[in-house]
C-alpha positions in Angstrom: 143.3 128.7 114.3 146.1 126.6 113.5 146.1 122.7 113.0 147.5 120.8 116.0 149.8 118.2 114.2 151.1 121.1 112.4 152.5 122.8 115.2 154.4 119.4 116.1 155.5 118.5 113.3 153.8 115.5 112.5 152.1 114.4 109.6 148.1 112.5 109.8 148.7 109.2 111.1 152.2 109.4 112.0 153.2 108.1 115.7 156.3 109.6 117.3 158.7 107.6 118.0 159.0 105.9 121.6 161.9 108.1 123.2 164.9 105.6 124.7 164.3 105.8 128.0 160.5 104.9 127.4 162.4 101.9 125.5 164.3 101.0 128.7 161.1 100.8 131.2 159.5 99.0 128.4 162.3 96.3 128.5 162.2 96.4 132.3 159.1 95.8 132.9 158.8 93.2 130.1 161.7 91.2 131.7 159.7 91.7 135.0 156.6 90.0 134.4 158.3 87.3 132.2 160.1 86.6 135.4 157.0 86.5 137.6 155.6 84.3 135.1 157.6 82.1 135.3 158.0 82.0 139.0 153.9 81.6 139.1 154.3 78.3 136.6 157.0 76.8 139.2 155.0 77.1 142.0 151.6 76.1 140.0 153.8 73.1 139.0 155.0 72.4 143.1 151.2 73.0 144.1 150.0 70.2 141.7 152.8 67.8 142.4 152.5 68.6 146.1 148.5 68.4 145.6 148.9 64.6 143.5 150.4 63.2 146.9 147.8 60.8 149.0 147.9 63.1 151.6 147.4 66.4 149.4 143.7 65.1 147.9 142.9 64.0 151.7 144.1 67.6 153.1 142.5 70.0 150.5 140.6 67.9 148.0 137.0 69.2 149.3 138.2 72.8 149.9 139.4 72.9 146.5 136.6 70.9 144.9 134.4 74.2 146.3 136.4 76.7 145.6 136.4 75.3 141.2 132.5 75.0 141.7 132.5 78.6 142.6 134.6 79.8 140.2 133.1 78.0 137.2 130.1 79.8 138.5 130.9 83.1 138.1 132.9 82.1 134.8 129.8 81.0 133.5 127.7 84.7 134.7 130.7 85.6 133.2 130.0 84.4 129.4 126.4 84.5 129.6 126.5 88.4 130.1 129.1 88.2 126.7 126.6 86.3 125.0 123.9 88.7 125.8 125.5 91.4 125.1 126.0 93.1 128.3 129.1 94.1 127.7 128.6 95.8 124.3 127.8 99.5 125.2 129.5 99.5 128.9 129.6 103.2 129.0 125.3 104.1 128.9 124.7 103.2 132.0 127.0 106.5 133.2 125.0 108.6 131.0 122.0 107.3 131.9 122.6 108.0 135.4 123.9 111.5 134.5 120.7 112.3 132.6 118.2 110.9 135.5 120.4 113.3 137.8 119.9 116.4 135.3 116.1 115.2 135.6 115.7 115.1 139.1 117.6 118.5 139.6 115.3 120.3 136.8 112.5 118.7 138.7 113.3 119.7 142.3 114.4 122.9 141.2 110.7 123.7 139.7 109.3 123.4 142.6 
């Protein structure tokens, strides 16, 4: 059997390199999202200047009040299950799951 990356052509721990039309999306898309981002800090900026008004606190000051509680909530369900470690092996639960299955069909077939 022959090695893979000696059928391509490429040496152990070389990359090929990105074709140019790969290169053109890349720049695309790129020049995309910088655009939206920038869009999304304008109208961050007109919500809070809009929002510093009398009549903006009056209007959505309790609704938004709510809505930070929540969030910092879950933010903070968020980093407690980082600083537990919950996140460290994310994939066992799937193979947990597969090996109770493999159990339960050994043990229903037996019978």
């Amino acid at each position: 059997m022959t090695d893979p990356s000696a059928t391509s052509g490429q040496q152990d721990g070389a990359h090929a390199p990105m074709p140019r039309s790969h290169k053109g999306w890349m720049i695309f898309f790129l020049v995309i999202v910088a655009f939206a981002g920038v869009a999304f800090f304008f109208k961050l900026y007109e919500f809070f200047y809009d929002l510093s008004s009398q009549e903006g606190f009056r209007f959505a000051g309790a609704h938004l009040g709510t809505y930070l509680l929540v969030a910092a909530g879950f933010f903070l369900l968020l980093l407690y299950g980082f600083l537990k470690g919950h996140y460290t092996n994310i994939e066992q639960p799937k193979y947990d799951l597969l090996d109770k299955e493999q159990s339960y069909d050994r043990a229903e077939f037996r019978s």
